[in-house]
Structures are given as C-alpha cells and as structure tokens.
PyMOL Python script that loads the backbone (N, CA, C, O; Angstrom):
from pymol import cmd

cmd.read_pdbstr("""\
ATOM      1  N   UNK A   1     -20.139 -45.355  96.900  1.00  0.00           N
ATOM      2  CA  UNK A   1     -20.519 -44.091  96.322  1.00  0.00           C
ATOM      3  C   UNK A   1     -21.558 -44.348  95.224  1.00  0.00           C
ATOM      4  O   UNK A   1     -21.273 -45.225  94.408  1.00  0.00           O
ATOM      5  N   UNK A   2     -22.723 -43.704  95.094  1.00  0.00           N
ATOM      6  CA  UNK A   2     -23.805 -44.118  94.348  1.00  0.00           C
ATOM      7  C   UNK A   2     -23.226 -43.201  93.115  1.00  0.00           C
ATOM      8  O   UNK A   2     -22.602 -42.165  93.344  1.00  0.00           O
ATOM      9  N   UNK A   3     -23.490 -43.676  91.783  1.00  0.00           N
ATOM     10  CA  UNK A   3     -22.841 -43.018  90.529  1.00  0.00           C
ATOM     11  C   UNK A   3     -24.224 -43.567  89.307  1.00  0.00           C
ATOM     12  O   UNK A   3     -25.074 -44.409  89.598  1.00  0.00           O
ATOM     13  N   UNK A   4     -24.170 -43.135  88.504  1.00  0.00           N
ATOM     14  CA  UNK A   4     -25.198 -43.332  86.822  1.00  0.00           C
ATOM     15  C   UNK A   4     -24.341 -43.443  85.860  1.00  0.00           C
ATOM     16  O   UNK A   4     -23.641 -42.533  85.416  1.00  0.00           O
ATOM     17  N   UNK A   5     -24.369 -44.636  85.484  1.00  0.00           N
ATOM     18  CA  UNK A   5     -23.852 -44.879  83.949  1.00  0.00           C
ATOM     19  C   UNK A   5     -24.841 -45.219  83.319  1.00  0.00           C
ATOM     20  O   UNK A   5     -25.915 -45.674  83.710  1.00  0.00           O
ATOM     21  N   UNK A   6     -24.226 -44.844  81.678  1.00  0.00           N
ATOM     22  CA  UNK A   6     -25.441 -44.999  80.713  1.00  0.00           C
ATOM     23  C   UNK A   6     -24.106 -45.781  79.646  1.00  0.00           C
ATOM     24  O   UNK A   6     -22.878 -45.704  79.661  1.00  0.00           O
ATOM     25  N   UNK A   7     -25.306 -46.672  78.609  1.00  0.00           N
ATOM     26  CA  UNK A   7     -24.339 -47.210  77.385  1.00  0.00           C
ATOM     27  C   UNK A   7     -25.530 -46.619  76.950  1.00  0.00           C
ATOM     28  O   UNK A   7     -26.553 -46.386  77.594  1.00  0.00           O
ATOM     29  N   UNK A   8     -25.189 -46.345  75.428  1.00  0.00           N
ATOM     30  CA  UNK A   8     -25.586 -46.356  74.614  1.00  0.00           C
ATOM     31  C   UNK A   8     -25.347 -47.201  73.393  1.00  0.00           C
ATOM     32  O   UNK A   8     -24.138 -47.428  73.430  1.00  0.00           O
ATOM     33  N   UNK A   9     -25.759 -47.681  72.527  1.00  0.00           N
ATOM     34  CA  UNK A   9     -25.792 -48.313  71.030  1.00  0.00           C
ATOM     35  C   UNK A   9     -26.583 -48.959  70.984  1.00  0.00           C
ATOM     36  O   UNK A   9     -27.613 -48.937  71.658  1.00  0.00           O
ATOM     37  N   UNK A  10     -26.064 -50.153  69.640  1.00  0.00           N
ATOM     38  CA  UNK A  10     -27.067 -51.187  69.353  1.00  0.00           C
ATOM     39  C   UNK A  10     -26.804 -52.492  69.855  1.00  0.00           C
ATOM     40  O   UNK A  10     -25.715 -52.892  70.268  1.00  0.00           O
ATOM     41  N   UNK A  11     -28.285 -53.382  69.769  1.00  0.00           N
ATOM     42  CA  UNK A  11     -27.999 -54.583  70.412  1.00  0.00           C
ATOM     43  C   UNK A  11     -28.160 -54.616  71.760  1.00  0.00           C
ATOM     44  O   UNK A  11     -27.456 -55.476  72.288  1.00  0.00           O
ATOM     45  N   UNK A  12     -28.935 -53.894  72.613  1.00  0.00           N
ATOM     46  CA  UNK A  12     -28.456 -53.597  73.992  1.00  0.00           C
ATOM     47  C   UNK A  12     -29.566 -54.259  74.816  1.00  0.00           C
ATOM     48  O   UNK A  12     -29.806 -54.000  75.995  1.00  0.00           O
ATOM     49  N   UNK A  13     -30.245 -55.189  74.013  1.00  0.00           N
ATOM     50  CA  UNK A  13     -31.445 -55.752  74.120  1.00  0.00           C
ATOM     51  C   UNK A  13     -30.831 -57.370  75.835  1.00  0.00           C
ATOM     52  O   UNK A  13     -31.259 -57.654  76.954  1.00  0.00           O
ATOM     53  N   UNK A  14     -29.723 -57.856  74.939  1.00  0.00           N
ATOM     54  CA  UNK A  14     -28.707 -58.959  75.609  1.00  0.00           C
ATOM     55  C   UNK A  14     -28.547 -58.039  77.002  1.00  0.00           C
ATOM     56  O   UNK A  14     -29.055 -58.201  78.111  1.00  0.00           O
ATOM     57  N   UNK A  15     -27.947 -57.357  76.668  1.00  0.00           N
ATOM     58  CA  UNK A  15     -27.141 -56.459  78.062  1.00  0.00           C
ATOM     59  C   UNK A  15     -28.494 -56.618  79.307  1.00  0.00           C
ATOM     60  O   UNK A  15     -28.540 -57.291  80.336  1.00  0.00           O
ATOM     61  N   UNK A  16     -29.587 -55.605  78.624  1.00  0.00           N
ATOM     62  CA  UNK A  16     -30.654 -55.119  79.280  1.00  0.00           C
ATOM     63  C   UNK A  16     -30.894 -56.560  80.311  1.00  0.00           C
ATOM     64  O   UNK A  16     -30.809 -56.633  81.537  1.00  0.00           O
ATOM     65  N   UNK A  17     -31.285 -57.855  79.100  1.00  0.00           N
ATOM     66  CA  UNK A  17     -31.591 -58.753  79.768  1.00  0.00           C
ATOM     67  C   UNK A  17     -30.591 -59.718  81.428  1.00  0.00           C
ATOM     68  O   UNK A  17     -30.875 -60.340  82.451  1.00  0.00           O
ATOM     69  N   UNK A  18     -29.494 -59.268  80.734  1.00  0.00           N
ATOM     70  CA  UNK A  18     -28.485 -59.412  81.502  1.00  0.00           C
ATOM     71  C   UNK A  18     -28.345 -59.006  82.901  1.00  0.00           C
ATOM     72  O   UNK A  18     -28.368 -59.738  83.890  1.00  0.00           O
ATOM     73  N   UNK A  19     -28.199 -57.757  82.846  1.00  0.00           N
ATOM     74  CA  UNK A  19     -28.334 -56.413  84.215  1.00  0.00           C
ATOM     75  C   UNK A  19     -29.749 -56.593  84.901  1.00  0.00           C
ATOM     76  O   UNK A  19     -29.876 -56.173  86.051  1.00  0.00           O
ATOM     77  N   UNK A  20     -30.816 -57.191  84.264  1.00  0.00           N
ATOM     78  CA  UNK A  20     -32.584 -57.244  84.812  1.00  0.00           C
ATOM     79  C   UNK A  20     -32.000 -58.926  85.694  1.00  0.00           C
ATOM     80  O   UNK A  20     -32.204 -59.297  86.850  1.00  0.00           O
ATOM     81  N   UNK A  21     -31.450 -59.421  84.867  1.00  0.00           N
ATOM     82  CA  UNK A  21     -31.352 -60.766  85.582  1.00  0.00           C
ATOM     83  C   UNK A  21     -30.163 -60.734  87.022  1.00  0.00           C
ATOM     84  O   UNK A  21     -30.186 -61.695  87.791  1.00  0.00           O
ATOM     85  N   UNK A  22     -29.355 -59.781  87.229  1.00  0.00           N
ATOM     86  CA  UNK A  22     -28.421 -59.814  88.120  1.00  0.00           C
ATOM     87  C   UNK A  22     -28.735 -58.663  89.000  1.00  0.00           C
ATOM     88  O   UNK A  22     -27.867 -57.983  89.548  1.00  0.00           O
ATOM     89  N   UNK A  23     -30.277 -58.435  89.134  1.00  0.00           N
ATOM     90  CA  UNK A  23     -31.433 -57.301  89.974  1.00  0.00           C
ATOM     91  C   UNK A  23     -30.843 -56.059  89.707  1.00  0.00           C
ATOM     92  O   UNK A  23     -30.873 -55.317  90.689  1.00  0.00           O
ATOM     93  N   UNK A  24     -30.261 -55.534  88.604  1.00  0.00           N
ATOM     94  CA  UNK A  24     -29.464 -54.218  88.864  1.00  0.00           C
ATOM     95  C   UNK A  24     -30.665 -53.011  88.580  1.00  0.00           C
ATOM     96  O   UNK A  24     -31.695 -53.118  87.915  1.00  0.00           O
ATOM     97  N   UNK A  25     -30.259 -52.096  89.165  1.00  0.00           N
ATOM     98  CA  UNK A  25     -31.278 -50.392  89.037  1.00  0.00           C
ATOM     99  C   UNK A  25     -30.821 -49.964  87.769  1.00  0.00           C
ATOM    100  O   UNK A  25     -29.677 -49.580  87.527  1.00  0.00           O
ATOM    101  N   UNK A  26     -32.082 -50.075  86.698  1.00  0.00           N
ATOM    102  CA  UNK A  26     -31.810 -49.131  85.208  1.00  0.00           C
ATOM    103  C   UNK A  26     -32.700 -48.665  84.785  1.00  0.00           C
ATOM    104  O   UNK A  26     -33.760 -49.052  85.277  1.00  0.00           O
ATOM    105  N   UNK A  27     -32.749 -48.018  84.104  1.00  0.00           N
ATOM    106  CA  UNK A  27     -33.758 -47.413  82.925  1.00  0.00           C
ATOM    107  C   UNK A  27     -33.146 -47.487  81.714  1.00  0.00           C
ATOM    108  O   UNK A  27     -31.964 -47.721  81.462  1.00  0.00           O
ATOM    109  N   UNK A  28     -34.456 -47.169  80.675  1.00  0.00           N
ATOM    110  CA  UNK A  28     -34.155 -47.747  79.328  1.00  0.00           C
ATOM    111  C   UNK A  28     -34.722 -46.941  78.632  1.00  0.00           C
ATOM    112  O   UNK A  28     -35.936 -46.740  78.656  1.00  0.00           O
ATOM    113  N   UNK A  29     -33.900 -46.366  77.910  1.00  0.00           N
ATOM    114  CA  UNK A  29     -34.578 -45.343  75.954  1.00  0.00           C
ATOM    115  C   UNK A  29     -34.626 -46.015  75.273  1.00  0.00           C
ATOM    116  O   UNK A  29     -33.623 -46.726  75.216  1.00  0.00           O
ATOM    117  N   UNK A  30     -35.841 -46.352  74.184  1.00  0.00           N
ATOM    118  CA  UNK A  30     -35.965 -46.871  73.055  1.00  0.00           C
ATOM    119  C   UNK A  30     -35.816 -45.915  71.845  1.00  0.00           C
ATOM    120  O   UNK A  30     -35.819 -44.685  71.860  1.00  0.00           O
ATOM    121  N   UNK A  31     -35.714 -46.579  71.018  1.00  0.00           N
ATOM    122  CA  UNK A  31     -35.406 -46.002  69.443  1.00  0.00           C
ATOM    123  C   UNK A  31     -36.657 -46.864  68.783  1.00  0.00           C
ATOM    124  O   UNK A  31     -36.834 -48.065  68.984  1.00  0.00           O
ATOM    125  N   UNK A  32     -37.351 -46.156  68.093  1.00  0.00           N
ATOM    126  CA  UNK A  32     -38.808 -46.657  67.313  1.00  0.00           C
ATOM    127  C   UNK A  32     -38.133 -46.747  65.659  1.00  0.00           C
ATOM    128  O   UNK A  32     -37.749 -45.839  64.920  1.00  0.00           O
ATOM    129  N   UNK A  33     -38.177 -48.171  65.464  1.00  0.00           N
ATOM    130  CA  UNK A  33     -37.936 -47.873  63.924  1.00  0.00           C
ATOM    131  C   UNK A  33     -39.168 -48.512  63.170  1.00  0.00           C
ATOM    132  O   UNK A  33     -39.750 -49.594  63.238  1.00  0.00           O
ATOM    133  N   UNK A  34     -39.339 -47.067  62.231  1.00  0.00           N
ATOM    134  CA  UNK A  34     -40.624 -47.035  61.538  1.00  0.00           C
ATOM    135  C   UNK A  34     -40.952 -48.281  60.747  1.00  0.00           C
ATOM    136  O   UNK A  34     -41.864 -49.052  61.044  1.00  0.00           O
ATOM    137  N   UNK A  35     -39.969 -48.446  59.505  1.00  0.00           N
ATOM    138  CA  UNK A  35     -39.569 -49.557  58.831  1.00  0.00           C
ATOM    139  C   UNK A  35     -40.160 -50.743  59.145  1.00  0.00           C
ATOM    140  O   UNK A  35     -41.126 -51.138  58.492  1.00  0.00           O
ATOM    141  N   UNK A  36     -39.711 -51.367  60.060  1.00  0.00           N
ATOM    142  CA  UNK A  36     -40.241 -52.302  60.488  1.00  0.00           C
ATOM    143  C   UNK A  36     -41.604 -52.466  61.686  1.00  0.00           C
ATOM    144  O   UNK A  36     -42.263 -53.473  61.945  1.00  0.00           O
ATOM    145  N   UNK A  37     -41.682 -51.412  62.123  1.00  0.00           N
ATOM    146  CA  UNK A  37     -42.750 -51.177  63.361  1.00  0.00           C
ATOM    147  C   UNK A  37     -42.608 -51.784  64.809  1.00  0.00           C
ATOM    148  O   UNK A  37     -43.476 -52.302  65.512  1.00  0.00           O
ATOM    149  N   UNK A  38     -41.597 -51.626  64.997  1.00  0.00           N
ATOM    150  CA  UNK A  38     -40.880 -52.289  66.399  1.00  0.00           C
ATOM    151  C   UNK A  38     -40.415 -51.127  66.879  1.00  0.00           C
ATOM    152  O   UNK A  38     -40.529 -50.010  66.376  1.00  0.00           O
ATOM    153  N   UNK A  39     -39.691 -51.559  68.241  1.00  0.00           N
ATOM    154  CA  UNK A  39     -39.044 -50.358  69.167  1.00  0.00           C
ATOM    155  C   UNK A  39     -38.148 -51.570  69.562  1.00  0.00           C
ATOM    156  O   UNK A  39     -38.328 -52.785  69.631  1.00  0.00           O
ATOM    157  N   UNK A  40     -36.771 -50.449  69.865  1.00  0.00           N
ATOM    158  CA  UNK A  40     -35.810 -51.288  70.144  1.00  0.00           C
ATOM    159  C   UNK A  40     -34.617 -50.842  71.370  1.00  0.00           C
ATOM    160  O   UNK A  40     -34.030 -49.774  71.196  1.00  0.00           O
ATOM    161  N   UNK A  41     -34.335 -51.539  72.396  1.00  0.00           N
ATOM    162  CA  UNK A  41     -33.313 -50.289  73.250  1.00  0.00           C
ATOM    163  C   UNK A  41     -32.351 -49.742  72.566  1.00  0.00           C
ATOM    164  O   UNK A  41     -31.812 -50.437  71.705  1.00  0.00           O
ATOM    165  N   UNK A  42     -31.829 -48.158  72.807  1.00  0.00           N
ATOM    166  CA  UNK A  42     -30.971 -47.427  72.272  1.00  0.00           C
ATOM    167  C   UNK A  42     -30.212 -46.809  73.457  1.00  0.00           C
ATOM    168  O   UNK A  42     -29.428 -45.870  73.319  1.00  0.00           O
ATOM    169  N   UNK A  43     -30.563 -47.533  74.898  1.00  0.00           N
ATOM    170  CA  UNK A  43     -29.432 -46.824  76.079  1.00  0.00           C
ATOM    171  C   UNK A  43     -30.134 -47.368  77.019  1.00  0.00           C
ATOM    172  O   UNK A  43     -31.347 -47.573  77.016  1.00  0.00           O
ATOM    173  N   UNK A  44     -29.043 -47.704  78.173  1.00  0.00           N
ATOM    174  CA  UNK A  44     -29.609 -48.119  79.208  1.00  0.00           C
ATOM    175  C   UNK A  44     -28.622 -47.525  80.208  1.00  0.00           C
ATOM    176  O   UNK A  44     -27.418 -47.363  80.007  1.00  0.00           O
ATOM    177  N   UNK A  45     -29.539 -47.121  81.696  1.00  0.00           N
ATOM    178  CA  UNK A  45     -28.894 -46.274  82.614  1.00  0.00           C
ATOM    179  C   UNK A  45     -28.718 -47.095  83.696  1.00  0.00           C
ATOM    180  O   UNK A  45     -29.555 -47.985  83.846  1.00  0.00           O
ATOM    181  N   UNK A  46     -27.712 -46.991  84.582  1.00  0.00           N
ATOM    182  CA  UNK A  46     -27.661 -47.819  85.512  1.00  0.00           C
ATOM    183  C   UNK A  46     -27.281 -46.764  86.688  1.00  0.00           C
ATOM    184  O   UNK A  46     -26.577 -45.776  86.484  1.00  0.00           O
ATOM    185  N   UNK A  47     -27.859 -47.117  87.982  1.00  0.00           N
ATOM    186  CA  UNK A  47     -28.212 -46.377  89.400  1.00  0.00           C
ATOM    187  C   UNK A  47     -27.320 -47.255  90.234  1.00  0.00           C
ATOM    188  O   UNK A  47     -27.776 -48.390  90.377  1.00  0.00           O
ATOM    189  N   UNK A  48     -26.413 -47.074  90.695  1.00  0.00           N
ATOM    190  CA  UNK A  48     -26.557 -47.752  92.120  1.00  0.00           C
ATOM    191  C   UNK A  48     -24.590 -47.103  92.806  1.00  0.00           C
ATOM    192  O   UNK A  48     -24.043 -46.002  92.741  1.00  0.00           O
ATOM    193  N   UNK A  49     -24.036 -48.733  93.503  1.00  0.00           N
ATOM    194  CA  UNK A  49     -23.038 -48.023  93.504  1.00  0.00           C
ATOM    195  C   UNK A  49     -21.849 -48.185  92.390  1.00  0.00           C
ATOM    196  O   UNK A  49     -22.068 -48.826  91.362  1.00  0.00           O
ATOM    197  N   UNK A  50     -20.839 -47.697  92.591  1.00  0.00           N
ATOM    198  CA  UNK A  50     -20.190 -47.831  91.769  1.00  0.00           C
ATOM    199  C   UNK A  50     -19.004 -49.106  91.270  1.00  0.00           C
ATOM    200  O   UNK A  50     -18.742 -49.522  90.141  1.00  0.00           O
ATOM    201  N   UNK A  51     -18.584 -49.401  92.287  1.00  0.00           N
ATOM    202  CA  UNK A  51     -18.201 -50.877  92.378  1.00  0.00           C
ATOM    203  C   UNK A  51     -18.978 -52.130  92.112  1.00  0.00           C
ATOM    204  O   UNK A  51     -18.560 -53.098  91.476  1.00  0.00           O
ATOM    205  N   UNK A  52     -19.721 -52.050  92.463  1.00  0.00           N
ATOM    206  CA  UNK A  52     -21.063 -53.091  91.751  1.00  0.00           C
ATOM    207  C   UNK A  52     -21.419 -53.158  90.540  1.00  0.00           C
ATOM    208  O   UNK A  52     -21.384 -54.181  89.856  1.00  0.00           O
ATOM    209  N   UNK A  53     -21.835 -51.934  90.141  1.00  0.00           N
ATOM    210  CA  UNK A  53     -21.759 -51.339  88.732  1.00  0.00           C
ATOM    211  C   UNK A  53     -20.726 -52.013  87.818  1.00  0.00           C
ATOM    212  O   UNK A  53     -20.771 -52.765  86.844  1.00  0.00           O
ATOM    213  N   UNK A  54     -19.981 -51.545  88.395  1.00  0.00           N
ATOM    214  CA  UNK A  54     -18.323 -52.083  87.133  1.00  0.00           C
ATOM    215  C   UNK A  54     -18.534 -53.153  87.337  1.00  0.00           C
ATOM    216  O   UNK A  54     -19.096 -53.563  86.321  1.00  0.00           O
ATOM    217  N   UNK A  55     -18.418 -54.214  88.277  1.00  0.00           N
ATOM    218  CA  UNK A  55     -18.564 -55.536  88.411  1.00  0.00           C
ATOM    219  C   UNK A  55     -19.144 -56.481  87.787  1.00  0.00           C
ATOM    220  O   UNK A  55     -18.889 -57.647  87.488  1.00  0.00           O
ATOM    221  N   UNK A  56     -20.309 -55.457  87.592  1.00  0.00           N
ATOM    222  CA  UNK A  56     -21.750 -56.555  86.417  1.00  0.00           C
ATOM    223  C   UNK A  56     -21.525 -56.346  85.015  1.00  0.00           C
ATOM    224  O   UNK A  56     -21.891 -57.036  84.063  1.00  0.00           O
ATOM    225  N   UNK A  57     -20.698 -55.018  85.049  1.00  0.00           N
ATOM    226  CA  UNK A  57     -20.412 -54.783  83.657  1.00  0.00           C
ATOM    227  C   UNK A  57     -19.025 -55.754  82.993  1.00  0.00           C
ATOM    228  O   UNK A  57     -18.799 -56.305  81.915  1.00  0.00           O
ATOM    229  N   UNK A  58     -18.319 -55.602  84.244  1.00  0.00           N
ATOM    230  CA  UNK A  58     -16.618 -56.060  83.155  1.00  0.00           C
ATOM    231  C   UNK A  58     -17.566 -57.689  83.205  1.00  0.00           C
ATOM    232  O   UNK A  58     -17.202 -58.457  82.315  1.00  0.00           O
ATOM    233  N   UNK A  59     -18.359 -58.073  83.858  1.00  0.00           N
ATOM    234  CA  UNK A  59     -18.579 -59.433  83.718  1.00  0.00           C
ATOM    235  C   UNK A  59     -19.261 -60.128  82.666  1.00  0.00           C
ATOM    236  O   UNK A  59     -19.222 -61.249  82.159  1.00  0.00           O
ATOM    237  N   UNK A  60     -20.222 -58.528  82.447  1.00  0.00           N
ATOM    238  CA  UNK A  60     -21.066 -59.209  81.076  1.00  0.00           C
ATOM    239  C   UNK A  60     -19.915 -58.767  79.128  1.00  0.00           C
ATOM    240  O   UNK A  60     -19.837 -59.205  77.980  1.00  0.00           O
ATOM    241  N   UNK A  61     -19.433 -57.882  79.834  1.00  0.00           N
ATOM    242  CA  UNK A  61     -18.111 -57.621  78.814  1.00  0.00           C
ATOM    243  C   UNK A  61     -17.041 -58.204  78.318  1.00  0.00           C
ATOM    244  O   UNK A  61     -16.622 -58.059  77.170  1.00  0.00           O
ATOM    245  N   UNK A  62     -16.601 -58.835  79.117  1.00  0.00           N
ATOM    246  CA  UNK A  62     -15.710 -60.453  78.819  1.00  0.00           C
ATOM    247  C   UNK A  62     -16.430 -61.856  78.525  1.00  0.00           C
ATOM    248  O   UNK A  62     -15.916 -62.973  78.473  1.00  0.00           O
ATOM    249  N   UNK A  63     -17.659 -61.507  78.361  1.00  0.00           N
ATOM    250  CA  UNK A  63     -18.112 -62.580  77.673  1.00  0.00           C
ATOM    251  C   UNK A  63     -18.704 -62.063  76.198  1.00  0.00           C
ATOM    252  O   UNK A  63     -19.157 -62.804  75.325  1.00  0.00           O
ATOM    253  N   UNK A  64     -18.579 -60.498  76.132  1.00  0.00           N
ATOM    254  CA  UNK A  64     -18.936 -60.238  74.777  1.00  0.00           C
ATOM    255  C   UNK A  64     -17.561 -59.599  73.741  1.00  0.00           C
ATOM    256  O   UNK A  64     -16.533 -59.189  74.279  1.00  0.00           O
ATOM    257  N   UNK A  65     -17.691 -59.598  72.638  1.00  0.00           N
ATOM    258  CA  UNK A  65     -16.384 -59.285  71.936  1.00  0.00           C
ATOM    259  C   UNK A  65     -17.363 -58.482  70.362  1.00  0.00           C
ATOM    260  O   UNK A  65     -18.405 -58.903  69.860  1.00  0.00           O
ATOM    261  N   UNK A  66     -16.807 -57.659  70.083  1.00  0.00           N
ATOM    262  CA  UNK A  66     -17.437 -57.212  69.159  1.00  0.00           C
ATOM    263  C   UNK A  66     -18.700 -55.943  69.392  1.00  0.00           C
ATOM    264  O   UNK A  66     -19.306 -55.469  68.431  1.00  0.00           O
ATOM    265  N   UNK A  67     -18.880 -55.639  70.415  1.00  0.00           N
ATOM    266  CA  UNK A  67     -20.333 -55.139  70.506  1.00  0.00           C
ATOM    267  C   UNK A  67     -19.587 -53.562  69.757  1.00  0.00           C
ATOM    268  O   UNK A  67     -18.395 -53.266  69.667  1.00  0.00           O
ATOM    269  N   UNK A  68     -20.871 -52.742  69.288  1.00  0.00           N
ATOM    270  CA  UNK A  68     -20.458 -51.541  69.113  1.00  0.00           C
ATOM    271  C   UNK A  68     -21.435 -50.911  70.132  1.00  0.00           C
ATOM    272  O   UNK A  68     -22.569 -50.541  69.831  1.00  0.00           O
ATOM    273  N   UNK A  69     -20.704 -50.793  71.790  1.00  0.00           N
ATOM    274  CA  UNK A  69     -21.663 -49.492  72.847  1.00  0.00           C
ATOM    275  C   UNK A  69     -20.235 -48.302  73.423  1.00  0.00           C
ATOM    276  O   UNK A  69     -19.027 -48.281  73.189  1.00  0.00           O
ATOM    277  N   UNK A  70     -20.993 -47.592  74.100  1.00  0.00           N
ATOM    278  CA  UNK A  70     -20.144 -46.776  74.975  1.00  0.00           C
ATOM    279  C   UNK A  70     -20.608 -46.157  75.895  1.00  0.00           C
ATOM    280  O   UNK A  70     -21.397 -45.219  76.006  1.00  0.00           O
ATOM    281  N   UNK A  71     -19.812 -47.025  76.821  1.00  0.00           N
ATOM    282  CA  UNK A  71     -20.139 -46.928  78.158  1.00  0.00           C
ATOM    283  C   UNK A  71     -19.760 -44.928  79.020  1.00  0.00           C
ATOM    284  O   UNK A  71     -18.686 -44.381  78.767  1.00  0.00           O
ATOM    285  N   UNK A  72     -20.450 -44.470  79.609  1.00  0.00           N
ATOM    286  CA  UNK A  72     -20.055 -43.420  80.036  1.00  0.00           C
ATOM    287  C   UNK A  72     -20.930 -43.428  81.308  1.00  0.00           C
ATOM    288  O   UNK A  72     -22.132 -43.675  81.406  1.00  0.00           O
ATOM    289  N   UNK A  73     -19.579 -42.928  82.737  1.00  0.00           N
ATOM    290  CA  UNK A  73     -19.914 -42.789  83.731  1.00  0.00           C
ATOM    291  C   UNK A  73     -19.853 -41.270  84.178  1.00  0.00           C
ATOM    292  O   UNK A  73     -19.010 -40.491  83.732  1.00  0.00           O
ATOM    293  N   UNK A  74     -20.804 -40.929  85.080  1.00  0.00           N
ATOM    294  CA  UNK A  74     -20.594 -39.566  85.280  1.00  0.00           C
ATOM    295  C   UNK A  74     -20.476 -38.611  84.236  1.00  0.00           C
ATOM    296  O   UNK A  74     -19.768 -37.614  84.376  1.00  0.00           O
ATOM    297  N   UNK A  75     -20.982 -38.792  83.417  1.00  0.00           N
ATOM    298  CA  UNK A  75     -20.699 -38.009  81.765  1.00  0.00           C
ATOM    299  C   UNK A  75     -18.946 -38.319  81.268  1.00  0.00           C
ATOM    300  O   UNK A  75     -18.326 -37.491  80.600  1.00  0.00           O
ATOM    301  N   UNK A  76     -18.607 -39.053  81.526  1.00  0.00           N
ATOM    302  CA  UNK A  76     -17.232 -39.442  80.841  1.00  0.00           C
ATOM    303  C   UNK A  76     -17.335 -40.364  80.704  1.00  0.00           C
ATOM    304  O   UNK A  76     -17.680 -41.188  81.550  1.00  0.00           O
ATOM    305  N   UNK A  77     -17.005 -40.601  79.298  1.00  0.00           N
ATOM    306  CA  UNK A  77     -16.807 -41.460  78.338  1.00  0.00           C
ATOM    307  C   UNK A  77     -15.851 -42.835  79.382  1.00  0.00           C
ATOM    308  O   UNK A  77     -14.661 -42.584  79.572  1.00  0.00           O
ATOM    309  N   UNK A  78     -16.239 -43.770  79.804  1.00  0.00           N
ATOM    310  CA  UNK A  78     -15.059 -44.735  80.493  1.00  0.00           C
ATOM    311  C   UNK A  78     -14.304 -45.281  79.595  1.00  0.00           C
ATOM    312  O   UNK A  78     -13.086 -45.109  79.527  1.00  0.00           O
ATOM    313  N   UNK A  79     -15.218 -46.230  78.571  1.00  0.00           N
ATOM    314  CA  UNK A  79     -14.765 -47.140  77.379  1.00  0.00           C
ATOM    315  C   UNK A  79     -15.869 -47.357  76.442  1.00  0.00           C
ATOM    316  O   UNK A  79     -17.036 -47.421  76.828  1.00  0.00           O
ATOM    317  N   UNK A  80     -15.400 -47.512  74.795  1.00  0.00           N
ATOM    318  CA  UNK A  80     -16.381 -48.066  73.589  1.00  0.00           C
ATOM    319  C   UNK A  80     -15.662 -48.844  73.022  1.00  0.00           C
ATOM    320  O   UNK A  80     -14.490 -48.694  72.678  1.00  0.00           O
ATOM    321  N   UNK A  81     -16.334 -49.705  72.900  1.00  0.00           N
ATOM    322  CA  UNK A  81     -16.150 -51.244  71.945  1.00  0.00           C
ATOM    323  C   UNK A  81     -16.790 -51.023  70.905  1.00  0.00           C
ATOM    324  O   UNK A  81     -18.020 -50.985  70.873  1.00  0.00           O
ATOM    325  N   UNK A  82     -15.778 -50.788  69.576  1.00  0.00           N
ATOM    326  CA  UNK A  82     -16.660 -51.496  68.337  1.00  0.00           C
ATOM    327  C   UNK A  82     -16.575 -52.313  67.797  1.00  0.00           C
ATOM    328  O   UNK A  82     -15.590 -53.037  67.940  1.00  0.00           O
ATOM    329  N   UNK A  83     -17.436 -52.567  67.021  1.00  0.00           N
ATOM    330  CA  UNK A  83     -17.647 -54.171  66.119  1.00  0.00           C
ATOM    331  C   UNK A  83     -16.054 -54.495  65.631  1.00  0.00           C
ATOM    332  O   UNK A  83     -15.140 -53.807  65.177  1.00  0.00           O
ATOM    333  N   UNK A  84     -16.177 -55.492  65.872  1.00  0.00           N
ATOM    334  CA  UNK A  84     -14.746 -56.684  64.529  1.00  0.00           C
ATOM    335  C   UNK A  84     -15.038 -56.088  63.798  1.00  0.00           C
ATOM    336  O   UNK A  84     -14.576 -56.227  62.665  1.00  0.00           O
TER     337      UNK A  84
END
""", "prot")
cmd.dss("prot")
cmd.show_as("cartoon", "prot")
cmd.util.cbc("prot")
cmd.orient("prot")
C-alpha cells in the first residue's frame, strides 16, 4: 500500500543522508536561518510503500537515541522522540 510520511524537527540533515543512501522516495523543507546564513532541513517526506517505509525507519531509529523528530504517517502522529 503506497502511504507519505513526513518527520519533522531538527538535525534531520543525518536521517536525510541516510534514507538518500538506502534509494528511498523523499522530499525535503528547509528552514533558512538568517543568523548564520545557511539553510537547514526542517522535514522530510517519504513516498513509497508502507512496509518499506517503517523498515528504513525503525532501522535508522535504533541506531539513534535522543533525537527530538516526529514522525507522522497519513497525518497521524505514529511516534516523537525527544532529546535526553
């Protein structure tokens, strides 16, 4: 079943690289911070099916601890991790 999840937060720079490296379908919103003059990801969407999906995720998720994102499939909230 083809489904769209999106995370949102910070740090999502790892993830992005993560999901690009294991060929997955996403798109990406940046957040521009003035301050410094950079752009930075603030959400990333993922296309495909849904079992696959979860798959790449619980995989890159058990190797992270601490992140502050939240994951939402189908517009429901699945799960958010925040920081230690």
């Amino acid at each position: 079943m083809k489904t769209e999840v999106s995370i949102a937060g910070k740090g999502l720079e790892e993830l992005y690289r993560f999901l690009e490296d294991k060929g997955m379908e996403l798109d990406v919103k940046y957040h521009f911070n003035h301050w410094f003059l950079s752009a930075e990801i603030s959400a990333v969407k993922l296309f495909g099916e849904r079992k696959e999906i979860m798959a790449v995720l619980l995989d890159y998720y058990e190797l992270q601890k601490g992140k502050d994102v939240e994951v939402t499939i189908n517009n429901e909230v699945l799960f958010k991790c925040d920081p230690l």
